[in-house]
Backbone as CSV, one residue per row, in Angstrom:
resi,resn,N_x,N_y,N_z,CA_x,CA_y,CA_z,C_x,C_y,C_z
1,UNK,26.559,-49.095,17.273,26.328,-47.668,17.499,27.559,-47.047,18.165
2,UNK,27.907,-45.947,17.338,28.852,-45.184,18.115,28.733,-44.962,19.718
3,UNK,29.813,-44.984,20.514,30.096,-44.224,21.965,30.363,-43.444,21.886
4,UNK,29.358,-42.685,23.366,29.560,-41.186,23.320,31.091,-40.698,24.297
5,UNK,31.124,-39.546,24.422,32.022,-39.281,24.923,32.093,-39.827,27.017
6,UNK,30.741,-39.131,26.745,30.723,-39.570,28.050,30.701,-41.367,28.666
7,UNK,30.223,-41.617,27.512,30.029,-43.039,27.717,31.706,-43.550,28.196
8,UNK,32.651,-43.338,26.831,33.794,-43.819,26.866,34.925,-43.069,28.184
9,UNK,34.535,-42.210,28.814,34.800,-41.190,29.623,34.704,-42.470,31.091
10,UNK,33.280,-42.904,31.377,32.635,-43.973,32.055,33.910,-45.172,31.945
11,UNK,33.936,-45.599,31.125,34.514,-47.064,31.041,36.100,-46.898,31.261
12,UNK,36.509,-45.769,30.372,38.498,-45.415,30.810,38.281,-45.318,32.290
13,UNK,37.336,-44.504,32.580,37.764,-44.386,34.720,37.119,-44.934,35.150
14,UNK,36.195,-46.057,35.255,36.125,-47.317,35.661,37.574,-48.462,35.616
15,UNK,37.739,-48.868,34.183,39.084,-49.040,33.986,40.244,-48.949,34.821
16,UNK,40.573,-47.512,34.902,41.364,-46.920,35.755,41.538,-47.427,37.008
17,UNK,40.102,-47.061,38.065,40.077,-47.755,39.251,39.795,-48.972,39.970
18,UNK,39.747,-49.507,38.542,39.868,-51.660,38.501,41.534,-51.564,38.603
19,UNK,42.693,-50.744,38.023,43.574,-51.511,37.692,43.893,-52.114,36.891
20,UNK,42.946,-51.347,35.480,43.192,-52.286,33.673,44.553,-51.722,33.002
21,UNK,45.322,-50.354,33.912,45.990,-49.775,33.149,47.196,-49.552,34.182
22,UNK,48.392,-50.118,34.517,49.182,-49.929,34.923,49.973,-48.418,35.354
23,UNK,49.923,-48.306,36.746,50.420,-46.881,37.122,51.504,-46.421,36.725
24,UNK,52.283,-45.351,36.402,53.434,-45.555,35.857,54.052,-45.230,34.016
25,UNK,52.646,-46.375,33.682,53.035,-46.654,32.089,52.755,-45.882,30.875
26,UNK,52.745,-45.541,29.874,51.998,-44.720,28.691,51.293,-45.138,28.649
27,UNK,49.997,-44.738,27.860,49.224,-45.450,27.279,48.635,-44.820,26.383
28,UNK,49.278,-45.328,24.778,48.529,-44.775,24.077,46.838,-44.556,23.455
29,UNK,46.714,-43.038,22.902,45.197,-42.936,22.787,44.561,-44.295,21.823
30,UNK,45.630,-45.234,21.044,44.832,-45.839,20.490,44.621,-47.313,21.686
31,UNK,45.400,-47.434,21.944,44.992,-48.758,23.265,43.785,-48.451,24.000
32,UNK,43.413,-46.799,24.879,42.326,-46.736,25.092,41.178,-47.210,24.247
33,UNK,41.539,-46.544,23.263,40.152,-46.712,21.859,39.992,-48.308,21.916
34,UNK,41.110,-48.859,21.766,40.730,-50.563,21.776,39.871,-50.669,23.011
35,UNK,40.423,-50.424,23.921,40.032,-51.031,25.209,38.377,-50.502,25.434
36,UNK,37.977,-49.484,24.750,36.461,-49.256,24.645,35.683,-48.892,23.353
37,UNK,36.484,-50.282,22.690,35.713,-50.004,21.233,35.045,-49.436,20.521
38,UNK,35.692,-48.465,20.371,35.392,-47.300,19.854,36.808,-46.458,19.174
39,UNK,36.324,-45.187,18.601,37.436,-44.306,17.908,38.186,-43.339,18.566
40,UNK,38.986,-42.779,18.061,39.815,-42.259,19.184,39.168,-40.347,19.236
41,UNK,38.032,-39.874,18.370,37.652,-38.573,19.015,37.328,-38.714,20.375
42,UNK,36.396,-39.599,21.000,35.819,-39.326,21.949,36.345,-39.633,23.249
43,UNK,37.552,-40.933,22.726,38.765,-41.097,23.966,39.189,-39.776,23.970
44,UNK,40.295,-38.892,22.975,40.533,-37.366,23.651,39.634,-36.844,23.963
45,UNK,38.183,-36.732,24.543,38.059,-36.105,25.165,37.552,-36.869,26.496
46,UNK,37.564,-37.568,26.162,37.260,-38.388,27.779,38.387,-38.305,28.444
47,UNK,40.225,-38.146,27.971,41.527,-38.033,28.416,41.393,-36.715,28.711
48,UNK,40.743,-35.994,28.234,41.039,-34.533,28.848,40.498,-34.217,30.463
49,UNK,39.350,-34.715,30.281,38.200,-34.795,31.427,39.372,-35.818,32.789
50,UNK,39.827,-36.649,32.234,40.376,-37.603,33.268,41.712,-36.938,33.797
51,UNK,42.650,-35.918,32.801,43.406,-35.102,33.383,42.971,-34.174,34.245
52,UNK,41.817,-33.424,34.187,41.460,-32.775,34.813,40.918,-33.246,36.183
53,UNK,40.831,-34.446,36.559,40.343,-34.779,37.553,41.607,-35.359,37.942
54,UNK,42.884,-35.816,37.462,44.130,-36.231,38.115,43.927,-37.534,37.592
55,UNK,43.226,-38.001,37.426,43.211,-39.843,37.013,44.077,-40.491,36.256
56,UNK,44.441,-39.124,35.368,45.395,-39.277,34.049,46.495,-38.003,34.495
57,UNK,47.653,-38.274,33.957,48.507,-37.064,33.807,49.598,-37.489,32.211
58,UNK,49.776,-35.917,32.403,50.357,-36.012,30.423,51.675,-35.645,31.473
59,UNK,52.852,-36.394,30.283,54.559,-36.172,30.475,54.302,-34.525,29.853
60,UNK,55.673,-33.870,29.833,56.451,-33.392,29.067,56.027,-33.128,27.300
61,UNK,56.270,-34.656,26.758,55.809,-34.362,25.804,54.223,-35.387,25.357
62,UNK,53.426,-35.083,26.066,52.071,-34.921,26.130,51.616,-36.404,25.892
63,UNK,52.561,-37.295,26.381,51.852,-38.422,26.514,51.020,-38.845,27.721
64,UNK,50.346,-39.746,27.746,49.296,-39.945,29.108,49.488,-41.423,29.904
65,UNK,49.712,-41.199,31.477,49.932,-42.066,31.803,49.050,-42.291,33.564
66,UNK,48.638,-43.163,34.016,48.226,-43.408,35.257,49.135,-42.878,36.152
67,UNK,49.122,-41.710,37.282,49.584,-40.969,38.032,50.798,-42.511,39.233
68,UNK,51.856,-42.716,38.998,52.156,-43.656,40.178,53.082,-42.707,41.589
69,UNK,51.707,-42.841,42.225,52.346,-42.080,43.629,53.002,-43.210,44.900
70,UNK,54.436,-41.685,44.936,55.775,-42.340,45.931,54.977,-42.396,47.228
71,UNK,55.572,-43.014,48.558,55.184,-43.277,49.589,54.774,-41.603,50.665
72,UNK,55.363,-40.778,50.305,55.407,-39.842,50.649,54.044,-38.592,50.373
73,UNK,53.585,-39.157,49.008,52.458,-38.694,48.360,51.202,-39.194,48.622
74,UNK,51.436,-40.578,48.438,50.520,-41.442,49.460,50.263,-41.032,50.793
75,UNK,50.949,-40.984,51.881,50.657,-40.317,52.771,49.910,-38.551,53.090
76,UNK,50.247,-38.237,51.984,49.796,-36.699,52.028,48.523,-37.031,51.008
77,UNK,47.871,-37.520,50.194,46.266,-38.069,49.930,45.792,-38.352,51.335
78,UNK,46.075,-39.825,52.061,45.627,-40.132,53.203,45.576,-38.814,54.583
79,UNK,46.656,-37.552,54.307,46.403,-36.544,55.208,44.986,-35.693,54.603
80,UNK,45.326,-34.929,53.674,44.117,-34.328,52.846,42.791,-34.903,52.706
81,UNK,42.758,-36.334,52.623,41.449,-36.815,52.776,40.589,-36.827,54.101
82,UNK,41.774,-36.900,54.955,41.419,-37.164,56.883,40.389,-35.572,57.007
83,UNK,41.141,-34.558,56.576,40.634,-33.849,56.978,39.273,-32.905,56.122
84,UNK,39.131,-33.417,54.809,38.001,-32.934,53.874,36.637,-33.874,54.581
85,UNK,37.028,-35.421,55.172,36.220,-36.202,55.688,35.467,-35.748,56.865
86,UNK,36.678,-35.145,57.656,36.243,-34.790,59.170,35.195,-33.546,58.589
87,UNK,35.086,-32.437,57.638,35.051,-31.353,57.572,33.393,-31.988,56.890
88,UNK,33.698,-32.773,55.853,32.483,-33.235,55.723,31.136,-34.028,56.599
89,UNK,31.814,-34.275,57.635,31.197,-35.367,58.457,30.064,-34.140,59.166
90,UNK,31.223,-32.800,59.392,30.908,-31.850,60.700,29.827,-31.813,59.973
91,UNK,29.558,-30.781,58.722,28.369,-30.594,58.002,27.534,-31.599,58.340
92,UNK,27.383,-32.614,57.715,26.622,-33.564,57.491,25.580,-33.791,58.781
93,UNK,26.591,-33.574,60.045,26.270,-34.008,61.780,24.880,-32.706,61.855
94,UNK,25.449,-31.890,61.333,23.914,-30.541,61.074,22.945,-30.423,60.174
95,UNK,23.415,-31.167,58.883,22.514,-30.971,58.194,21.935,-32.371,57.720
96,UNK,21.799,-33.506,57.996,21.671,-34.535,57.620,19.977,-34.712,57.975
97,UNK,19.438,-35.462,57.618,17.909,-35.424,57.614,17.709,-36.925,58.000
98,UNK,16.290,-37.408,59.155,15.817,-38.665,58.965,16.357,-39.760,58.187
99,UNK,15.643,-39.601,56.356,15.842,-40.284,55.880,16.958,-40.458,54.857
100,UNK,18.580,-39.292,55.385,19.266,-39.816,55.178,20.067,-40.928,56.192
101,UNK,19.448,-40.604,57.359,20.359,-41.738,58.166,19.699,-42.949,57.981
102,UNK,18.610,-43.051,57.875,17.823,-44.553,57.350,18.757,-44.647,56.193
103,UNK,19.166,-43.925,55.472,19.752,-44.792,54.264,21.593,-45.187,54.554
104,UNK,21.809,-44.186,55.680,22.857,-44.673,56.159,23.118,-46.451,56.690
105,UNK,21.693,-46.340,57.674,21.816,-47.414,58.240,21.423,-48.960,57.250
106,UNK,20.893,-48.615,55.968,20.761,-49.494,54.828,22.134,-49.614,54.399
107,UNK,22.729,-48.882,54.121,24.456,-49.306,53.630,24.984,-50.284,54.466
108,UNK,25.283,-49.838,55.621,25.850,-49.997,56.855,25.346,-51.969,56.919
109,UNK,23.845,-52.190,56.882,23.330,-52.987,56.699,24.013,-54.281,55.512
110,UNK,24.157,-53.300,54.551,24.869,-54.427,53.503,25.922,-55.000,53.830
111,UNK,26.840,-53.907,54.519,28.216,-53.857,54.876,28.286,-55.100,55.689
112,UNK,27.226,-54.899,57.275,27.368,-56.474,57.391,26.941,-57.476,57.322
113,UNK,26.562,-57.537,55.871,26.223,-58.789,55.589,27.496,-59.247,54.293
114,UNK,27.884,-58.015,54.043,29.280,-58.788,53.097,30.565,-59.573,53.734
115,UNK,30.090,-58.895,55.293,31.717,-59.106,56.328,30.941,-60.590,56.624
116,UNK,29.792,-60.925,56.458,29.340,-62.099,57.175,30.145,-63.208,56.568
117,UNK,30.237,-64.286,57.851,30.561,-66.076,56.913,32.257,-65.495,56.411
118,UNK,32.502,-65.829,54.671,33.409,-65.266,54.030,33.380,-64.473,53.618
119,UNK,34.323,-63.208,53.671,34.387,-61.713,53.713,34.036,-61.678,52.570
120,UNK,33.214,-60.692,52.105,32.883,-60.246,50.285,33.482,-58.814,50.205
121,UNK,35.172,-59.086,49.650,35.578,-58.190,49.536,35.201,-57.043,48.563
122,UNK,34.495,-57.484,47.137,34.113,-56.134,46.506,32.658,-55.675,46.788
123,UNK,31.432,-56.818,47.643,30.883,-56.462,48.400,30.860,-55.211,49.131
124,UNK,32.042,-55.260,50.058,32.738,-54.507,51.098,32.551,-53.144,50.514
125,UNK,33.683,-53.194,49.221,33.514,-51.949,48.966,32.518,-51.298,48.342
126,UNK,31.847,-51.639,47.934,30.507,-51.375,47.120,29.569,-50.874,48.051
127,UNK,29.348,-51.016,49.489,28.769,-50.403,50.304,29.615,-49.837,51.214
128,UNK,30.463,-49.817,51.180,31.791,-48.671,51.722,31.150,-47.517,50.834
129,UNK,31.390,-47.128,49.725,31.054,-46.501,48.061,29.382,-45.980,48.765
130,UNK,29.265,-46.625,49.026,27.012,-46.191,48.837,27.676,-45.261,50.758
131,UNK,27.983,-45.935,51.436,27.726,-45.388,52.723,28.586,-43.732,52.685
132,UNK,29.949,-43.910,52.182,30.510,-42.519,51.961,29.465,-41.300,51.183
133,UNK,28.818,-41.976,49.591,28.454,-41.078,48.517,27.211,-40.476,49.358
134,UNK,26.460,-41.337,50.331,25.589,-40.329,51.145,26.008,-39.502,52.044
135,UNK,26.994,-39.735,53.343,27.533,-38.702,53.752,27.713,-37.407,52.974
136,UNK,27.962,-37.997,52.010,28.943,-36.186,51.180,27.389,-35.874,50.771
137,UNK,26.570,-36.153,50.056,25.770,-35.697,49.768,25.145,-35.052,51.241
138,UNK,25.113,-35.176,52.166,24.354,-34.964,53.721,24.888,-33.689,53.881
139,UNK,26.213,-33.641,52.974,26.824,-32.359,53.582,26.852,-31.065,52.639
140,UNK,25.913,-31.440,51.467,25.431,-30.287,50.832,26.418,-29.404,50.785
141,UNK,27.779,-29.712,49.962,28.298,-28.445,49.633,29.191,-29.094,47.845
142,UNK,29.104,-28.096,47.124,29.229,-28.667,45.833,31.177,-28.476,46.007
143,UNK,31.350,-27.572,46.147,32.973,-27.516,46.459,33.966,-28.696,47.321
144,UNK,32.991,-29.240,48.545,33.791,-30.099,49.180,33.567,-31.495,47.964
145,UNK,32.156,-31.576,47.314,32.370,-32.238,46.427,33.140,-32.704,45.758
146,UNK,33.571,-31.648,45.179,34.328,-31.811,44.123,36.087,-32.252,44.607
147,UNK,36.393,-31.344,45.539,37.463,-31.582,46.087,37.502,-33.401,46.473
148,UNK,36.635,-33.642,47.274,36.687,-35.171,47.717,36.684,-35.901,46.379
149,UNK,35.910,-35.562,45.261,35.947,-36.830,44.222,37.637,-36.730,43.831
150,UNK,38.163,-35.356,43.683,39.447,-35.731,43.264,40.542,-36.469,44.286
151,UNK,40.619,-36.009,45.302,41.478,-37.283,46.552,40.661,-39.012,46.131
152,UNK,39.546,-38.854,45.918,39.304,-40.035,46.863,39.448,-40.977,45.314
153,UNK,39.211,-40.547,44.138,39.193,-41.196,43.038,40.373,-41.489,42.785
154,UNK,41.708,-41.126,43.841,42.709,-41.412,43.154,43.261,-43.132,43.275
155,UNK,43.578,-43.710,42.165,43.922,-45.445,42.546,44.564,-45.974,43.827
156,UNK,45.487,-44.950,43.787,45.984,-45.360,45.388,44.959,-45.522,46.585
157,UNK,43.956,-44.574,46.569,43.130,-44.721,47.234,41.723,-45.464,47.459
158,UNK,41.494,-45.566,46.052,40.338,-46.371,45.275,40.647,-47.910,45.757
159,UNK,41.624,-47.836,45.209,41.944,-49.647,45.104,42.303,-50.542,46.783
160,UNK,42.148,-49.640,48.152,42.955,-50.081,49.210,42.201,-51.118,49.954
161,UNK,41.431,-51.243,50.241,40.828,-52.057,50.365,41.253,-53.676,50.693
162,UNK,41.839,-53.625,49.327,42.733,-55.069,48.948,43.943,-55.143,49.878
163,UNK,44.085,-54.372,50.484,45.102,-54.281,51.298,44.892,-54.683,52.805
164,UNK,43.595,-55.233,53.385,43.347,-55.114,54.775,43.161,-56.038,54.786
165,UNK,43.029,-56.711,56.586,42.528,-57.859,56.628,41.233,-57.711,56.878
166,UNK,40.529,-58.882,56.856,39.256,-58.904,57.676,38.636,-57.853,58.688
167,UNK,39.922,-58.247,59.738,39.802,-57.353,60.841,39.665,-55.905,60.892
168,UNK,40.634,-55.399,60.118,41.067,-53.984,59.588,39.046,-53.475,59.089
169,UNK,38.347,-54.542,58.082,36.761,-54.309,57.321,36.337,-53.760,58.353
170,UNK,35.928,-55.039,59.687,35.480,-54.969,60.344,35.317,-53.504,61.410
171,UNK,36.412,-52.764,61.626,37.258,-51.648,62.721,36.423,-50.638,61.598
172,UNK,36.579,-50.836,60.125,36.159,-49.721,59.620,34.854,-49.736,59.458
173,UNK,33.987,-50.916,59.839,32.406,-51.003,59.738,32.002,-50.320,60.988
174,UNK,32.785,-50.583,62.226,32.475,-50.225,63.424,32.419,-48.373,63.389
175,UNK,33.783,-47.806,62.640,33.399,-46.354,62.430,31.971,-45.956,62.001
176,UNK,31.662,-46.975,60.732,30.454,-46.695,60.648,29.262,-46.540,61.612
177,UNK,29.198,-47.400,62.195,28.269,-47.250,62.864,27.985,-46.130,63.894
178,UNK,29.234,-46.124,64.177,29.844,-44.414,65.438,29.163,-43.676,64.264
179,UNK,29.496,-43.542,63.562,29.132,-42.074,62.627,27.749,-42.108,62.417
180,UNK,27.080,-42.963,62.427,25.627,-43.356,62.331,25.072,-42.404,63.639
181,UNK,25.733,-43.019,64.868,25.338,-42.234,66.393,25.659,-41.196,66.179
182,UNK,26.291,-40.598,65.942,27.137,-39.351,65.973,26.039,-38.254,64.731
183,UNK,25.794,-38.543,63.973,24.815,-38.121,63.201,23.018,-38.015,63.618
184,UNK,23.186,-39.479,64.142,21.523,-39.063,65.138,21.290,-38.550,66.064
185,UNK,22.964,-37.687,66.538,22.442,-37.531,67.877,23.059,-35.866,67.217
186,UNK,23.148,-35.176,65.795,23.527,-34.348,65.893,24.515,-33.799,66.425
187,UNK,25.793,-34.435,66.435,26.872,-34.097,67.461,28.177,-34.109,66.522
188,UNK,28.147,-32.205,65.988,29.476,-31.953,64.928,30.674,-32.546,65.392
189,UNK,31.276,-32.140,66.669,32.564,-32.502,67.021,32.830,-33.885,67.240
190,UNK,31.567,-34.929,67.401,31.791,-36.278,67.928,32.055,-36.977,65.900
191,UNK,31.232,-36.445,65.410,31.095,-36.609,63.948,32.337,-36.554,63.318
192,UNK,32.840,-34.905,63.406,34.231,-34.705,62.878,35.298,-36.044,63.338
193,UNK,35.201,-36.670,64.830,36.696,-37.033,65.339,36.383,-38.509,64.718
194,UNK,35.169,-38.908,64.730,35.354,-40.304,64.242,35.950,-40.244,62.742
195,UNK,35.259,-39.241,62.183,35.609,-39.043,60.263,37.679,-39.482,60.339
196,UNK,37.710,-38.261,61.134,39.509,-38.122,61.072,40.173,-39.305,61.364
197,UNK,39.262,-40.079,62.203,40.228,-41.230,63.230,40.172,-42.069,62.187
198,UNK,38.685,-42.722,61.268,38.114,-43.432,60.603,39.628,-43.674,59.033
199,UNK,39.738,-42.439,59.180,40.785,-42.262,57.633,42.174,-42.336,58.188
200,UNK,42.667,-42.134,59.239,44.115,-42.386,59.718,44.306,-43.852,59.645
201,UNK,43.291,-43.974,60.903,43.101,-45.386,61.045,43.525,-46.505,59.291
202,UNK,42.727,-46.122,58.602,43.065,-46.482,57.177,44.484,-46.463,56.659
203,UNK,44.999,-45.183,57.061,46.284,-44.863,56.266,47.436,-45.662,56.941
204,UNK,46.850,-45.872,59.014,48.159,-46.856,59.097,47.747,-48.143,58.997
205,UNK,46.988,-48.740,59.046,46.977,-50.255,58.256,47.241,-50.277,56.684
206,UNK,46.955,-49.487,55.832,47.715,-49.471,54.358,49.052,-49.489,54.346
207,UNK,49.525,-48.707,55.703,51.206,-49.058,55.815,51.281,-50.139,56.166
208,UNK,51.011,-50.525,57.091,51.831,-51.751,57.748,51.354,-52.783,56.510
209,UNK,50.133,-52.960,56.159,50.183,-54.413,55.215,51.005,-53.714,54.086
210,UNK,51.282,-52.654,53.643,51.957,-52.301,52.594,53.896,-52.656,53.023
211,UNK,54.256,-52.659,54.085,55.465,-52.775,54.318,55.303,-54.459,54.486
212,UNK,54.355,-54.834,54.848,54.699,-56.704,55.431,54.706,-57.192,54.218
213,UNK,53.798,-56.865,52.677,54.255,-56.851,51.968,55.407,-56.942,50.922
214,UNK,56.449,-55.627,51.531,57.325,-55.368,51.194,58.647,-56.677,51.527
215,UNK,58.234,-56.810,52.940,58.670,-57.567,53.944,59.211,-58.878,53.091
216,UNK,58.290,-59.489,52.652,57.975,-60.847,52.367,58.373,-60.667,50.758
217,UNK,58.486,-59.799,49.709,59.094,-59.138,48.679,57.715,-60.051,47.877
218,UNK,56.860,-59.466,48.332,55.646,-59.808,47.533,55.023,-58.444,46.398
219,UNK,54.569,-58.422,45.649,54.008,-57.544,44.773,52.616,-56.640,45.662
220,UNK,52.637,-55.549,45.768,51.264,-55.055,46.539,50.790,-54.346,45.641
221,UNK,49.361,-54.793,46.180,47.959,-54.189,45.320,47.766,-53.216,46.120
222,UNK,46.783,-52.373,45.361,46.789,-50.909,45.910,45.312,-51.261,46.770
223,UNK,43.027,-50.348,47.548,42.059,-49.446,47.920,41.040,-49.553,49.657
224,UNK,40.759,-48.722,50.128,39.632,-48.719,51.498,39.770,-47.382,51.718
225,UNK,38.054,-46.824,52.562,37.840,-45.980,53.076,37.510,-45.981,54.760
């Protein structure tokens, strides 16, 4: 049975934020089509949809390639996100309900049980993923929405994760839990500072393992929230 657009739309930006498609590179519409077996109508329009969200960007002459952002750009995602987070958190600290913090504290829950024993790194992120997508939802606004899916979907950011140690999981489980208090106790400004600290915090451990990295002239993988 044919794939729909949306379907194949699904699997290219999944794709994408696995790391099936090299940052940097072309990629032609028929390699997509391979890569989700299928024909190439419904890849253009799933490429259109993915430009529009930044996932994809066209050259010059309209080829399509995974966005590869300089160190400088990187840092300005990790600024822009600090502060859509904090902005989201504030909301959220007012408008958040009972049984979204019960479902907070169910994420939060998974979280440590992936850090348990040996770290379960895609664990990790998979309830990193559930604990953020409720915040934003807590904060009921379709605009910050949208804005956050485009920062936060970007690979650089998606993929960081792979970049921390243990310790680094751990510091960012502990935000969680602050934000948990900070939410039950209704408290915008305590809400906002953990959000901001929570995402810096992120951006300088992505440096430093990104430079020790460098250090050691090892290849670095790109994601964490």
């Amino acid at each position: 049975m044919a794939k729909t657009s949306e379907q194949v739309y699904r699997q290219i930006r999944a794709g994408i934020l696995a790391g099936d498609f090299e940052p940097g590179m072309f990629v032609p519409e028929d390699e997509f089509a391979s890569y989700c077996g299928t024909s190439r109508t419904p890849v253009r329009e799933a490429i259109a949809r993915l430009v529009s969200e930044t996932l994809l960007q066209r050259s010059g002459t309209r080829r399509v390639f995974v966005p590869l952002w300089s160190d400088g750009e990187v840092e300005e995602l990790f600024t822009l996100r600090a502060k859509l987070e904090a902005h989201c958190a504030e909301r959220a600290a007012e408008l958040i309900t009972p049984e979204e913090i019960a479902e907070l504290r169910t994420h939060a829950d998974f979280i440590d049980a992936a850090l348990g024993g040996e770290a379960d790194i895609p664990g990790f992120v998979e309830g990193n993923r559930r604990f953020h997508a409720t915040l934003l939802a807590a904060a009921r606004s379709e605009p910050l929405n949208q804005m956050m899916r485009i920062i936060v979907n970007q690979v650089i950011i998606h993929r960081t994760a792979e970049r921390y140690t243990v310790s680094d999981l751990e510091q960012s489980q502990r935000d969680h839990r602050d934000l948990i208090a900070a939410f039950t106790a209704h408290d915008v400004a305590w809400a906002g500072a953990i959000a901001r600290n929570h995402i810096r915090r992120a951006a300088h451990a992505y440096r430093l393992r990104a430079n020790e990295a460098a250090t050691r002239g090892a290849p670095c993988a790109e994601d964490m929230d």
